[in-house]
C-alpha positions as CSV (number, residue, x, y, z in Angstrom):
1,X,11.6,5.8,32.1
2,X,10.4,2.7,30.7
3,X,9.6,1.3,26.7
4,X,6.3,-0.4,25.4
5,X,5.3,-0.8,22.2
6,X,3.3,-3.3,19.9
7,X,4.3,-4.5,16.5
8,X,1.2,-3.6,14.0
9,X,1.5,-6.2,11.5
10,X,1.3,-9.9,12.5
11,X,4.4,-12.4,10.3
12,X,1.6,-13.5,8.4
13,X,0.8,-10.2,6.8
14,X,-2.3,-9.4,8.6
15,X,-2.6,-6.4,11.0
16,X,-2.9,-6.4,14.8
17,X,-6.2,-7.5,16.0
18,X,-8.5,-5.0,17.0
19,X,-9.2,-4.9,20.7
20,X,-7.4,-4.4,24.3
21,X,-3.9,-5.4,24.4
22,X,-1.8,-5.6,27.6
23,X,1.8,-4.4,26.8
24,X,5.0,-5.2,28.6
25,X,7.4,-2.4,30.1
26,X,10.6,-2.2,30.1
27,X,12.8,-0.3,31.8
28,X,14.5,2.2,29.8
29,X,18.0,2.8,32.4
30,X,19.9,-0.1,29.7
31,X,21.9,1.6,26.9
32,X,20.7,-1.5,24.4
33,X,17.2,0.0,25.0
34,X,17.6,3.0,23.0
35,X,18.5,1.1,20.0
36,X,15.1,-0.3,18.2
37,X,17.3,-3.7,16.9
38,X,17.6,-4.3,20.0
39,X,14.1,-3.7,22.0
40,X,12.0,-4.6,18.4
41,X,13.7,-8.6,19.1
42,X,11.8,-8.7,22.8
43,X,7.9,-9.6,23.5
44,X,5.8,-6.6,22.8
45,X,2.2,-7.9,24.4
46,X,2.3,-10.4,27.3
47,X,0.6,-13.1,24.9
48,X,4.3,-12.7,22.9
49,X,5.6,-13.5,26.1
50,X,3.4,-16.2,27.5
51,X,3.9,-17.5,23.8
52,X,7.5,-17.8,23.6
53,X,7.6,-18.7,27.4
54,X,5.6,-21.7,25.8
55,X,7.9,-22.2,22.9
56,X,11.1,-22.5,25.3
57,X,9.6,-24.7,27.0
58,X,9.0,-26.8,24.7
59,X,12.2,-26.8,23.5
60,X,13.9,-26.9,26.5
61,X,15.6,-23.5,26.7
62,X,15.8,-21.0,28.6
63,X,13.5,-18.1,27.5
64,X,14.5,-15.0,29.5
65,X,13.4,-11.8,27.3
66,X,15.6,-9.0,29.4
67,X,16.3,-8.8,33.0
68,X,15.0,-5.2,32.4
69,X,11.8,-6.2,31.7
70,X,9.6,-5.0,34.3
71,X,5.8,-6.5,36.0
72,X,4.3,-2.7,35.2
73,X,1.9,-3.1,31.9
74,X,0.4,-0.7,29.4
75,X,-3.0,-1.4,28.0
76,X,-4.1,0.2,24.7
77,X,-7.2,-0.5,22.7
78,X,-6.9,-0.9,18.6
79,X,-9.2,0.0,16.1
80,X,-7.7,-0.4,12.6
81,X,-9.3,0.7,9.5
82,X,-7.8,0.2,6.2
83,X,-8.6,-0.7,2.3
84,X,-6.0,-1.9,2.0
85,X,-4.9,-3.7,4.9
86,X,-6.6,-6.8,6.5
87,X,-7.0,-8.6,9.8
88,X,-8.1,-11.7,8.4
89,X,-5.6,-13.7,6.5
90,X,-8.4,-15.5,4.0
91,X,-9.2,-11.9,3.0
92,X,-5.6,-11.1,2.9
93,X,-5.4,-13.9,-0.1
94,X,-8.2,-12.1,-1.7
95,X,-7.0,-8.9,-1.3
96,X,-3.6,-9.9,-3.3
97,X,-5.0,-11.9,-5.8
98,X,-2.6,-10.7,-8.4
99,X,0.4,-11.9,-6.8
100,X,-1.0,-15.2,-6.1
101,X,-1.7,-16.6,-9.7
């Protein structure tokens, strides 16, 4: 058995971007893969990977998400409609303008 899954809003507040997105695997055979703290902490898409391979670089350190992880992939496709939700942060701003005086 094996884990995938793809975190729907971005830190910035918007949503995931509409489209294909490759997923990463993990193997599910670890006991710290049944708890969400844990797996939630990992790479969901291999750009999160690629980008915090880049990061560690960068930095020196060694990124190494889970020896679990596996070189299987899951592709979805996204289409996200909402009124109230946004995939563009400029909109996001407009879209709260109430909060942001």
């Amino acid at each position: 058995f094996g884990v995938a899954f793809v975190k729907l809003m971005n830190p910035d507040g918007t949503t995931l971007q509409d489209g294909r997105h490759d997923l990463v695997v993990y193997k599910g055979d670890n006991k710290k893969m049944e708890d969400a703290k844990f797996y939630l902490t990992l790479p969901g898409t291999k750009v999160e990977m690629e980008e915090k391979e880049l990061q560690a670089s960068k930095t020196l350190a060694n990124f190494t998400p889970s020896k679990d992880s596996t070189k299987d992939s899951f592709q979805i496709a996204t289409l996200i409609c909402s009124t109230k939700l946004t995939q563009n942060v400029d909109l996001l701003g407009l879209l709260n303008w109430r909060s942001n005086s």
